[in-house]
C-alpha positions as CSV (number, residue, x, y, z in Angstrom):
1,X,7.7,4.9,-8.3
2,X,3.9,5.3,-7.4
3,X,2.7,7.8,-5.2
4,X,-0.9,7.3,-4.1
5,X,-2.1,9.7,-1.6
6,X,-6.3,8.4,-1.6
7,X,-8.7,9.4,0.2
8,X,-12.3,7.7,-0.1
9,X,-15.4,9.6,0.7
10,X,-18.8,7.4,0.9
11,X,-20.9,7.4,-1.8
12,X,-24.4,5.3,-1.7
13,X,-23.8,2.1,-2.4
14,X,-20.1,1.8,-1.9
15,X,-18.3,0.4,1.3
16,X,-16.5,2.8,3.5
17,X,-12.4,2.4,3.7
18,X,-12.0,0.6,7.0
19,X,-8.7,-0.7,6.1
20,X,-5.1,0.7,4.6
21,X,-3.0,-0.7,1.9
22,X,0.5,0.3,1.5
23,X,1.6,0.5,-2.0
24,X,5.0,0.7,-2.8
25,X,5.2,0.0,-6.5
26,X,6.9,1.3,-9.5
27,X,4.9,2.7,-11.9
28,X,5.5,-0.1,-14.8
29,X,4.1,-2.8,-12.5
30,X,1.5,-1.1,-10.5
31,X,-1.9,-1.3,-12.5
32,X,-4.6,1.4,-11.7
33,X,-7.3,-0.9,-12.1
34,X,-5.8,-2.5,-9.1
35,X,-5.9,0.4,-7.0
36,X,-9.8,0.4,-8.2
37,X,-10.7,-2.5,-7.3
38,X,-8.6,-2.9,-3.8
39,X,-10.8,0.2,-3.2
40,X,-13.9,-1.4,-4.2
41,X,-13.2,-3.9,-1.5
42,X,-12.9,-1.2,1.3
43,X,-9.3,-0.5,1.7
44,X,-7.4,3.2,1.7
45,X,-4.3,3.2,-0.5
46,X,-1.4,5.3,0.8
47,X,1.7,5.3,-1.7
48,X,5.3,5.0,-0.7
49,X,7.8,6.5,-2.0
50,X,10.9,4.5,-0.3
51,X,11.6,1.6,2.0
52,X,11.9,4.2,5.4
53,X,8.1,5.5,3.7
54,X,7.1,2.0,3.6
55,X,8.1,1.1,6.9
56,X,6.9,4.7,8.3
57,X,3.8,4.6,7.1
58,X,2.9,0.5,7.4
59,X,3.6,1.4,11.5
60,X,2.0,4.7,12.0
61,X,-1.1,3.2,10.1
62,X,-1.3,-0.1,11.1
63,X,-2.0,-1.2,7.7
64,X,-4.0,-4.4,6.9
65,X,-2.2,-4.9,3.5
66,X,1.1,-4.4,2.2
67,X,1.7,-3.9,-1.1
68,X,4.9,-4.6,-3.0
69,X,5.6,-4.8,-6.5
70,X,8.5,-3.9,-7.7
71,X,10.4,-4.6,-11.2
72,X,13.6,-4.8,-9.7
73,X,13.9,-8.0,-8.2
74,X,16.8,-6.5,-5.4
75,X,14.3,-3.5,-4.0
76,X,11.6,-6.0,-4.0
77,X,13.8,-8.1,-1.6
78,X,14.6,-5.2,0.5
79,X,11.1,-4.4,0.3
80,X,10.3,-7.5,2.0
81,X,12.8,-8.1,4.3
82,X,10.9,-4.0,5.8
83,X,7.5,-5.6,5.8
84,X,8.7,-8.9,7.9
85,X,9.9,-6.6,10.4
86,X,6.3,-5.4,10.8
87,X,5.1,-8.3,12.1
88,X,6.6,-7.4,15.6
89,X,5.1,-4.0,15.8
90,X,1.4,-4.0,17.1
């Protein structure tokens, strides 16, 4: 698994985070030239660790992207079947 705690701090020239990804990747999968350029574009990565994490931190966040990759096809469906259960929260 990835674990991403970021935290952005404004440089000139580059856009402030105004919006959370939540990562929940295994390490094979996840590229860290992804996480750069998702952060070029503005958004704050938080890693998860598990699908309660995920879920957790997706709600208490209210993040703007979700961010599954997985190699194992089974967690990945897991995964997804947390995030569609996001779509009722506000």
């Amino acid at each position: 698994m990835v674990i991403m705690r970021t935290t952005v701090f404004p440089t000139a020239g580059a856009p402030v985070a105004t919006r959370t990804a939540c990562v929940f990747a295994d390490r094979e999968v996840w590229s860290s030239s992804l996480g750069d350029a998702l952060e070029t574009l503005g958004f704050q990565l938080t890693g998860c660790g598990d699908l309660n994490d995920l879920f957790e931190t997706a709600r208490e966040e209210q993040a703007n992207l979700v961010i599954i990759a997985q190699h194992n096809p089974a967690a990945a469906v897991k995964a997804c079947r947390v995030a569609q259960g996001l779509q009722d929260i506000p």
